[in-house]
C-alpha atoms as a printed R data frame, in Angstrom:
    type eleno elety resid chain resno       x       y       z
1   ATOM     1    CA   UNK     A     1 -33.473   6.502 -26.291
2   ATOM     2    CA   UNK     A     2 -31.779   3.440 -24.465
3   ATOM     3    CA   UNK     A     3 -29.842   5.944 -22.321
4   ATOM     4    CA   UNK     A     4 -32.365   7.981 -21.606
5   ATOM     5    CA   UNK     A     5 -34.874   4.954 -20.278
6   ATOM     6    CA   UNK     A     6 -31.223   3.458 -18.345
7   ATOM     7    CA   UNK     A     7 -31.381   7.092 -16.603
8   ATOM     8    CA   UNK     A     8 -34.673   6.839 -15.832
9   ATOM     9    CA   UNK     A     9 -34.530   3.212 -14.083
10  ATOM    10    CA   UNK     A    10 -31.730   4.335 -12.028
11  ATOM    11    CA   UNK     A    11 -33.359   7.403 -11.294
12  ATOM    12    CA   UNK     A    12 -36.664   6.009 -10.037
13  ATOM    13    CA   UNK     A    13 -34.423   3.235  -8.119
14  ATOM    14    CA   UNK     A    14 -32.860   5.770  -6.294
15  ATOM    15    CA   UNK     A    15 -36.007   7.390  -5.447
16  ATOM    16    CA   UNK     A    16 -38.412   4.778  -4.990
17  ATOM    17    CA   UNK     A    17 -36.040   2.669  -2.106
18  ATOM    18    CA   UNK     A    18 -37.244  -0.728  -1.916
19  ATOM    19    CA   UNK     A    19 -36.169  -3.489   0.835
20  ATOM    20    CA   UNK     A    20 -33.887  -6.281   0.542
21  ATOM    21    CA   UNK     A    21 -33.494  -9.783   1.868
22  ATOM    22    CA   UNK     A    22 -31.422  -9.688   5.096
23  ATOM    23    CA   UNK     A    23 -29.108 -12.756   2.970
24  ATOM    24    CA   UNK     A    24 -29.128 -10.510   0.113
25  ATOM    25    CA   UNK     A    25 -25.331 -10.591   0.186
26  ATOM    26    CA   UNK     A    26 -25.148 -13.605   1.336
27  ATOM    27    CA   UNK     A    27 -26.915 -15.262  -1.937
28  ATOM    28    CA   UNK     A    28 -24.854 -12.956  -4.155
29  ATOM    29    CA   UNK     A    29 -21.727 -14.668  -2.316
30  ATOM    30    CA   UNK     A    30 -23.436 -18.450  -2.751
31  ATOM    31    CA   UNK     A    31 -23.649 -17.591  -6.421
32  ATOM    32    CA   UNK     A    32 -19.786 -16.616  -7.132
33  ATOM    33    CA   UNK     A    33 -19.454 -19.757  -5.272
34  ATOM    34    CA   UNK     A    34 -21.791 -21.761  -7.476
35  ATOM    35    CA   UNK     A    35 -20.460 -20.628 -10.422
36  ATOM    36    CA   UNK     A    36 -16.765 -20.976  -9.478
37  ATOM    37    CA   UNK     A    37 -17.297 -24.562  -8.809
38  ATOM    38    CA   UNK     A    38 -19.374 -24.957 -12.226
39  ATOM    39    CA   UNK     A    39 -16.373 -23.379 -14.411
40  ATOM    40    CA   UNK     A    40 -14.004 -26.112 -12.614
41  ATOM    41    CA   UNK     A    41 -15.719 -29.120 -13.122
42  ATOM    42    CA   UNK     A    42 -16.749 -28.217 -17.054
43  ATOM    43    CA   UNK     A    43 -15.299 -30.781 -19.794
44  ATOM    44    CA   UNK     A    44 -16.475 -29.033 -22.734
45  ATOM    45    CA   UNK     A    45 -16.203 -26.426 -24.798
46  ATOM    46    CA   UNK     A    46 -19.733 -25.980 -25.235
47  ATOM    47    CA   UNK     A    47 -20.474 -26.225 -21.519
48  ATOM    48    CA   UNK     A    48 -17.458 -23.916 -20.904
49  ATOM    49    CA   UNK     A    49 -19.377 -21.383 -22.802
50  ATOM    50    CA   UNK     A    50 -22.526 -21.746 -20.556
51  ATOM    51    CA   UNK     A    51 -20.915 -21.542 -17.603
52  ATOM    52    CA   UNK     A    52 -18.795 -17.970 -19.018
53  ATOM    53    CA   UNK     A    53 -22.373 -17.229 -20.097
54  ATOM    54    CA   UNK     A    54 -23.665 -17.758 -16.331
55  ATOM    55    CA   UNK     A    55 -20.445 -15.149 -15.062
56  ATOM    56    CA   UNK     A    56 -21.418 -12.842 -17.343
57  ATOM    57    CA   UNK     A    57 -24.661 -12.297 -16.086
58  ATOM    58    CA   UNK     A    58 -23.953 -13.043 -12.787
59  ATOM    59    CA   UNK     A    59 -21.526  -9.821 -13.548
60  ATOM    60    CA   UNK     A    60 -23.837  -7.859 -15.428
61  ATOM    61    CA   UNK     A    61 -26.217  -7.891 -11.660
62  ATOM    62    CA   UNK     A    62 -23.075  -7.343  -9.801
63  ATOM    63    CA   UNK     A    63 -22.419  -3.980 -11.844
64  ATOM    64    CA   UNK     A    64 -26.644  -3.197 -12.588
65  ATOM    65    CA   UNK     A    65 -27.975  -3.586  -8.672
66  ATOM    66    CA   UNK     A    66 -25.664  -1.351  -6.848
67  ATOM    67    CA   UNK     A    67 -26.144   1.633  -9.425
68  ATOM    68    CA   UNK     A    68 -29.402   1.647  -9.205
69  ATOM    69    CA   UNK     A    69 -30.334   0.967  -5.672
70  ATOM    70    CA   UNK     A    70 -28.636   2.069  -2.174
71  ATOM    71    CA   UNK     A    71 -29.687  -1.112   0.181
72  ATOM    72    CA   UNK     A    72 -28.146  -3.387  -2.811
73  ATOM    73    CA   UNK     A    73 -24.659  -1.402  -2.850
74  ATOM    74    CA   UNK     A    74 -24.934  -1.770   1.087
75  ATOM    75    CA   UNK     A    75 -26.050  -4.814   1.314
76  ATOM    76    CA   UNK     A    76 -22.609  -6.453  -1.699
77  ATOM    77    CA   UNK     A    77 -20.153  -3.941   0.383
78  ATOM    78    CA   UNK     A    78 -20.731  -6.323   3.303
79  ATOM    79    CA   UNK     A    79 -19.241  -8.915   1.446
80  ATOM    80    CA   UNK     A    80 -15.235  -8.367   1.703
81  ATOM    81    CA   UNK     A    81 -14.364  -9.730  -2.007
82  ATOM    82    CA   UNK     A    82 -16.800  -6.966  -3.627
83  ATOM    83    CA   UNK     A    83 -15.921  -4.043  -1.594
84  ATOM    84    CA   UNK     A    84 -13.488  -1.279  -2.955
85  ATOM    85    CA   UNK     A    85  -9.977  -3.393  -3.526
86  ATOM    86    CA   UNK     A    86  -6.776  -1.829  -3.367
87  ATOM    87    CA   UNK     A    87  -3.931  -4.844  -2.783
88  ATOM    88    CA   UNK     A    88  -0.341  -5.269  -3.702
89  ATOM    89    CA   UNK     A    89   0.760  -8.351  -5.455
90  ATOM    90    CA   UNK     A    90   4.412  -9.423  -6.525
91  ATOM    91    CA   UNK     A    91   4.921  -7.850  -9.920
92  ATOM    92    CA   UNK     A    92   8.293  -9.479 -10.341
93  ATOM    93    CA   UNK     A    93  11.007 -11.396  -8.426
94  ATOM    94    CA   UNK     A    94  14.432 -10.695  -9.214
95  ATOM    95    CA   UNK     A    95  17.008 -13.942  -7.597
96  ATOM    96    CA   UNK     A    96  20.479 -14.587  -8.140
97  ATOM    97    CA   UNK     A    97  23.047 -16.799  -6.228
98  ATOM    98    CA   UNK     A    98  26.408 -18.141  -7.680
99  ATOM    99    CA   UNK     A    99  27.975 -18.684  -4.809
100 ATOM   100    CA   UNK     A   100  29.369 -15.908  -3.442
101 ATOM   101    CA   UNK     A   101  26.649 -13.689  -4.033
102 ATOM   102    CA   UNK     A   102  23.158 -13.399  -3.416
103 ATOM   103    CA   UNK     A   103  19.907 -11.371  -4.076
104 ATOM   104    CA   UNK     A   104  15.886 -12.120  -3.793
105 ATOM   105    CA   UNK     A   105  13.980  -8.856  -4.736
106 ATOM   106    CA   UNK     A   106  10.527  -8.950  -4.822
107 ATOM   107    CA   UNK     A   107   8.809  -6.180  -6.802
108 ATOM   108    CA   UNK     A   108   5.600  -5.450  -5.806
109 ATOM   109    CA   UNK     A   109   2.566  -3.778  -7.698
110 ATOM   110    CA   UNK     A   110  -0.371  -1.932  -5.950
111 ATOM   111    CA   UNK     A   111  -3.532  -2.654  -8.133
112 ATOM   112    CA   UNK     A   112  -6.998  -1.233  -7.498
113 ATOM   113    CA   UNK     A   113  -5.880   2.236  -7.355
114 ATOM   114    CA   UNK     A   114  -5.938   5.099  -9.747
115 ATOM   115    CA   UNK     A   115  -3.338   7.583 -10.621
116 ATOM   116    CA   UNK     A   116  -1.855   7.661  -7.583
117 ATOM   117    CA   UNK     A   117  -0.552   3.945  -7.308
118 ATOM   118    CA   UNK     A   118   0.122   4.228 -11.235
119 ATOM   119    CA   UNK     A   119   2.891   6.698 -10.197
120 ATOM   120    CA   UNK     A   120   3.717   4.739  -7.076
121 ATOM   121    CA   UNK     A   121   3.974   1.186  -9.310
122 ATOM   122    CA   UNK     A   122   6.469   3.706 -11.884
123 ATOM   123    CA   UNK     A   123   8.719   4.953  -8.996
124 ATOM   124    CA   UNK     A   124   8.881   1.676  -7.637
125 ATOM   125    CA   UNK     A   125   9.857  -0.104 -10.578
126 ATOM   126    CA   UNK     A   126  12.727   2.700 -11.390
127 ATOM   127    CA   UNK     A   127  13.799   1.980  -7.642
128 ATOM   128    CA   UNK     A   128  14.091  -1.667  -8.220
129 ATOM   129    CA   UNK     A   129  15.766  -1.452 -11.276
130 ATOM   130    CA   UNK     A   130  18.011   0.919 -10.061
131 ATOM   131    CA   UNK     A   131  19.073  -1.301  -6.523
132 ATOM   132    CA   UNK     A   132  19.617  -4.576  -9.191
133 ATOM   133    CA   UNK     A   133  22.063  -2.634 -11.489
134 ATOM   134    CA   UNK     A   134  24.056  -1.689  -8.867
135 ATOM   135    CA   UNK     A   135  23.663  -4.660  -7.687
136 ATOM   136    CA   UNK     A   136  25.400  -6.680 -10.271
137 ATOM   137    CA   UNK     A   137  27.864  -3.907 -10.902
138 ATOM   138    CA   UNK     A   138  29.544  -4.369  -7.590
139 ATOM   139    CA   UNK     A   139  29.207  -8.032  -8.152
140 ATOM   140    CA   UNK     A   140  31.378  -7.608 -11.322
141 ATOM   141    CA   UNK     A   141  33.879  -5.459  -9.337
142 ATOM   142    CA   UNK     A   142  34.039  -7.858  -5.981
143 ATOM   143    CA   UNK     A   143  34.703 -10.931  -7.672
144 ATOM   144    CA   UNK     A   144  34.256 -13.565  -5.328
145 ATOM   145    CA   UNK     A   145  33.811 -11.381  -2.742
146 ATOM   146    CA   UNK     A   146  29.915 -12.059  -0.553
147 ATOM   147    CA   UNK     A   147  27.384  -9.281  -1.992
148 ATOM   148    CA   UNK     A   148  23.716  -9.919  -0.781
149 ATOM   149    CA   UNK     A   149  20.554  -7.626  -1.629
150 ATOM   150    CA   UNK     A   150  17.046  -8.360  -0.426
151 ATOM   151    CA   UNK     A   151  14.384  -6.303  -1.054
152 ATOM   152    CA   UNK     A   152  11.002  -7.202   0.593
153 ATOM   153    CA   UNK     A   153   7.725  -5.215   1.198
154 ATOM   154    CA   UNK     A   154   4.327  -5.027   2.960
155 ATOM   155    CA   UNK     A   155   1.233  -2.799   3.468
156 ATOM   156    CA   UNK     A   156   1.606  -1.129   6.525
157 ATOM   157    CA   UNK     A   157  -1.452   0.938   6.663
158 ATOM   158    CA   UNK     A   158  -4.550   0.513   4.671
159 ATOM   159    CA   UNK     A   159  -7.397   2.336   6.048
160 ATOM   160    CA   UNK     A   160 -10.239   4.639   4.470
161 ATOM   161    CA   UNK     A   161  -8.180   7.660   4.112
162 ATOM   162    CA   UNK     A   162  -4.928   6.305   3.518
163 ATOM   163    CA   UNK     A   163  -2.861   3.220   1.693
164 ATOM   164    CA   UNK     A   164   0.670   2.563   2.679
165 ATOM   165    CA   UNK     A   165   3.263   0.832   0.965
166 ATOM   166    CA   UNK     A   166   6.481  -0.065   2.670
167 ATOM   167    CA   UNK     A   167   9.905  -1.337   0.045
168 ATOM   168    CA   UNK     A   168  12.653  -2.659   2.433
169 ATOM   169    CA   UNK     A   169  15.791  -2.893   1.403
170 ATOM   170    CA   UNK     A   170  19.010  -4.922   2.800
171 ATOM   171    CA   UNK     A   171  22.269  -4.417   1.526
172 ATOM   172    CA   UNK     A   172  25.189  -7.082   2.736
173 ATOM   173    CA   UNK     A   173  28.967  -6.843   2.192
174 ATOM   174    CA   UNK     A   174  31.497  -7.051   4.929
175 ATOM   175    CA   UNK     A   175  28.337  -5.407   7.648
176 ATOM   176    CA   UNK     A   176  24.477  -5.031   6.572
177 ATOM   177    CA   UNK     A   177  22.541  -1.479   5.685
178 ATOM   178    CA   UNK     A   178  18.799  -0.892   5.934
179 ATOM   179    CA   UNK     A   179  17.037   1.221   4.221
180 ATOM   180    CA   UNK     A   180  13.454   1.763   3.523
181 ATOM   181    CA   UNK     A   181  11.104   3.674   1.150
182 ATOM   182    CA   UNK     A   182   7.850   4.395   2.512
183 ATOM   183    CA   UNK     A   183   4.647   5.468  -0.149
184 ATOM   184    CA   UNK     A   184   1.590   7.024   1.273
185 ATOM   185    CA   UNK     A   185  -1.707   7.488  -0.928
186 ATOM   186    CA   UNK     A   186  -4.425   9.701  -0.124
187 ATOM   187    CA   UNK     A   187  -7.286   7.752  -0.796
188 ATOM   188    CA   UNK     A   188  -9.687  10.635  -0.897
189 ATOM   189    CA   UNK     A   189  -7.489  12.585  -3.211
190 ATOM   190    CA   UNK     A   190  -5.956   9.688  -5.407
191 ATOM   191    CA   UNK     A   191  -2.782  11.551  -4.519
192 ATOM   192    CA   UNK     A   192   0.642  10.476  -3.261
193 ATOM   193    CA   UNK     A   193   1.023  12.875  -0.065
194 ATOM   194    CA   UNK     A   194   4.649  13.451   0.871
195 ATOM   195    CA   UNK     A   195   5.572  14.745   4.571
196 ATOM   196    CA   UNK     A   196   5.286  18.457   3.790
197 ATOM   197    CA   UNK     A   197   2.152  17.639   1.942
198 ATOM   198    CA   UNK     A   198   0.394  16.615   5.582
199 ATOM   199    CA   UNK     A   199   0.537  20.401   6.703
200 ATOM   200    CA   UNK     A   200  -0.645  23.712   6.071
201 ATOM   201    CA   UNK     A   201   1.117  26.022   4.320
202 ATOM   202    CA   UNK     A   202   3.183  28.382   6.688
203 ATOM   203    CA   UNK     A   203   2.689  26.258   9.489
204 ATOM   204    CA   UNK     A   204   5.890  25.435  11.634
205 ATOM   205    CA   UNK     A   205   5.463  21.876  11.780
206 ATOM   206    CA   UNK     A   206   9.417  21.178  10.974
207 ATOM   207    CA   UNK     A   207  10.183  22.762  14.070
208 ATOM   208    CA   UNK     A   208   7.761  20.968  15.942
209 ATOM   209    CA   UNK     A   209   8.170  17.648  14.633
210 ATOM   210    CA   UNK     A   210  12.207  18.115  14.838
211 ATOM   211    CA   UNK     A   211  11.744  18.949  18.760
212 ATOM   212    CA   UNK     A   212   9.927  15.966  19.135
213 ATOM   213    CA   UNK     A   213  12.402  13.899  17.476
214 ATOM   214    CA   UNK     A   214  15.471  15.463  19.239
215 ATOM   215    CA   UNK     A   215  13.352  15.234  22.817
216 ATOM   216    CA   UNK     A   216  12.827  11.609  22.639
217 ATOM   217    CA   UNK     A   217  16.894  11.140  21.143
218 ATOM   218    CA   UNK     A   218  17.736  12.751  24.321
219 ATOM   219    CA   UNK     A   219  15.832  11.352  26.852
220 ATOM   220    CA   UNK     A   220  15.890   7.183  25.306
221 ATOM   221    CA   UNK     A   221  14.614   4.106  26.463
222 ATOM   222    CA   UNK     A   222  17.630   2.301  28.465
223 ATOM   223    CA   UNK     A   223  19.662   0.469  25.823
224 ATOM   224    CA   UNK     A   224  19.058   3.016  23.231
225 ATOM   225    CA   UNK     A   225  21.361   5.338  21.943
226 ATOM   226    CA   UNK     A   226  21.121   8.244  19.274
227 ATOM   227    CA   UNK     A   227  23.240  11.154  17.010
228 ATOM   228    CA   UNK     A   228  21.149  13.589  18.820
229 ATOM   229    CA   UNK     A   229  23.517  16.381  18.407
230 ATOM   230    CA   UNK     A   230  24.351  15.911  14.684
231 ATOM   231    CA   UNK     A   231  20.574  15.479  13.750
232 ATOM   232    CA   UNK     A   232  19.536  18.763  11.670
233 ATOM   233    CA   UNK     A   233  16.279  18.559  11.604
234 ATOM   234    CA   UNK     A   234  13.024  16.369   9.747
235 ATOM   235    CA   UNK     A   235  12.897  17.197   6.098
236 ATOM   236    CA   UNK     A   236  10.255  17.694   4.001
237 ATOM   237    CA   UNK     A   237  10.185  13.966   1.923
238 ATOM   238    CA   UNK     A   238  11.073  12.213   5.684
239 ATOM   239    CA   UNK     A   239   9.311   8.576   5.365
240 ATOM   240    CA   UNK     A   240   6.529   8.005   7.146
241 ATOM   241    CA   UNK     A   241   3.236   6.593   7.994
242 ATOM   242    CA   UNK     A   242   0.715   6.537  10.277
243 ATOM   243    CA   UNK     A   243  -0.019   3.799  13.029
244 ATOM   244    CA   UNK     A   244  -3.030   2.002  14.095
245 ATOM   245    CA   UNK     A   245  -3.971   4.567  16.618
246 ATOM   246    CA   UNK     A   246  -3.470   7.289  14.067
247 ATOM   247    CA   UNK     A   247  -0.036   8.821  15.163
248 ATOM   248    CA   UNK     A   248   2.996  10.142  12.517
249 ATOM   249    CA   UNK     A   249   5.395   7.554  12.480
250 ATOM   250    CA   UNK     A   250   8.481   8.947  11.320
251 ATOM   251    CA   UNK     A   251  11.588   6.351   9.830
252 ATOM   252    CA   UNK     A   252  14.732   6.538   9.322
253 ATOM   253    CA   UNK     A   253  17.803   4.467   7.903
254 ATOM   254    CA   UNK     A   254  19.925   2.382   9.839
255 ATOM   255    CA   UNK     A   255  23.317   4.248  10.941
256 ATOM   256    CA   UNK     A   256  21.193   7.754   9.677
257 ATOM   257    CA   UNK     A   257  20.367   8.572  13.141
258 ATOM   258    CA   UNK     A   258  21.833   5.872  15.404
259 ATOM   259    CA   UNK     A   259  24.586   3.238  15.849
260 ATOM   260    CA   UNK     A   260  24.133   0.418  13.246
261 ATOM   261    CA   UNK     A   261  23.492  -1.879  16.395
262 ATOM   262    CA   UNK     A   262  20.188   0.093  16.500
263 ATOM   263    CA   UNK     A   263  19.217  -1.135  12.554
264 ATOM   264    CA   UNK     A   264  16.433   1.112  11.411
265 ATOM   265    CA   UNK     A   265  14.600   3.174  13.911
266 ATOM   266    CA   UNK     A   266  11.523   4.995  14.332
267 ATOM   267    CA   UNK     A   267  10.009   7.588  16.098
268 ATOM   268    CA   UNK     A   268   6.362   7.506  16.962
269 ATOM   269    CA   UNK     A   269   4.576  11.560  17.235
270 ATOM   270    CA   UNK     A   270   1.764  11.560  19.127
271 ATOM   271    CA   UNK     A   271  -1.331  13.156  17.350
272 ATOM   272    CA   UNK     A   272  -1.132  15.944  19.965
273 ATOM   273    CA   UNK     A   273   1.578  17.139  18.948
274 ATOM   274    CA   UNK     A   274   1.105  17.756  15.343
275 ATOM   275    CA   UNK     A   275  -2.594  17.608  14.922
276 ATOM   276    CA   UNK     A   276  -2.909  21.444  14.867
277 ATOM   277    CA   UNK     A   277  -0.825  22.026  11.856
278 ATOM   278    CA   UNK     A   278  -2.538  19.489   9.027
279 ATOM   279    CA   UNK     A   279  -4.608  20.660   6.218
């Protein structure tokens, strides 16, 4: 019976629309603020428990008002800390430094997600692990010789369709090496979308996006220099991401495609070019 009368409520909200204070979110926002200031300044147990009493139901609204009315689940997305969160923290930080060698690896975590950064969080982990162990095994075979690692990363692209997580990676002995791996999430889909998964099936878009790649190697920017005649072609798990204005963003490793004075490079593809060919 309860679920049946909880249906109907929401039903009839949906239905029946009914108008809400222009500060609607604002007050919702005053009250999280309220009651974060209450929890700090409690004493005692027994006003501790009011105050968790007070978050509950300040909760219970925050989860009850935007299922069953649309101007209230408008009117909290407008206020950032309540609006669909997908952020990376720092799962774990991994340091050494005797003396000769040295490493700071930050391991992140993407929270908020579903499936999609579960698998992203495993792969990333199994990454991390794998860069420390070898790591300390060339530690134990250099001696005193210098070994760094340092592995950093950031969110390079979060918009409605898509979440990007970049894991960059420096490895130090007698010169440095770059490398980066690059994790793209389909919001819509709660998928992680490799390169090849951008296109439709058939479609010739390694050949196009390989021209485009050897065309700008060949004619550079002045001071830039590329392997243009030993590059084979953009494969299907290529990094990349997409920009700001919306264009494929393809990287690659330092010395993979260019000198090592060139570190990592990137090549930015126009929408124009590749726009055709996507699912």
């Amino acid at each position: 019976m309860m679920d049946q009368f909880d249906e109907r409520i929401r039903r009839m909200a949906r239905e029946e629309a009914f108008p809400l204070p222009e500060d609607y979110a604002g007050r919702v926002f005053a009250t999280c603020a309220a009651l974060e200031e209450k929890i700090v300044k409690t004493k005692t147990h027994k006003t501790f428990g009011r105050a968790l009493i007070g978050v509950a139901a300040a909760l219970a609204v925050f989860v009850a008002v935007p299922n069953l009315s649309a101007p209230a689940a408008a009117a909290m997305a407008r206020i950032p800390v309540l609006g669909p969160i997908v952020e990376v923290i720092t799962f774990r930080r991994y340091t050494h430094d005797d003396g000769h060698a040295h490493a700071d690896v930050s391991v992140p975590e993407v929270q908020g997600g579903g499936s999609a950064a579960a698998s992203v969080n495993a792969d990333v982990q199994q990454y991390t692990d794998q860069l420390i162990g070898q790591f300390k095994a060339d530690c134990a075979q250099l001696g005193e010789a210098y070994e760094g690692l340092n592995v950093s990363y950031r969110t390079v692209t979060d918009t409605e369709d898509w979440f990007t997580l970049r894991v960059d990676a420096l490895e130090t002995q007698a010169s440095g090496y770059q490398f980066s791996k690059i994790y793209n999430i389909d919001k819509k889909t709660d998928q992680v979308v490799k390169l090849d998964g951008l296109f439709k099936a058939g479609s010739n878009w390694q050949a196009v996006l390989t021209d485009e790649v050897k065309r700008q190697m060949e004619h550079p920017p002045e001071g830039e220099t590329y392997f243009a005649e030993d590059f084979t072609g953009v494969a299907a798990d290529r990094n990349y991401y997409f920009d700001a204005d919306g264009n494929l963003v393809l990287a690659f490793d330092e010395y993979e495609v260019a000198p090592g004075s060139m570190g990592a490079v990137e090549f930015t593809i126009a929408k124009s070019v590749y726009q055709a060919l996507l699912k």
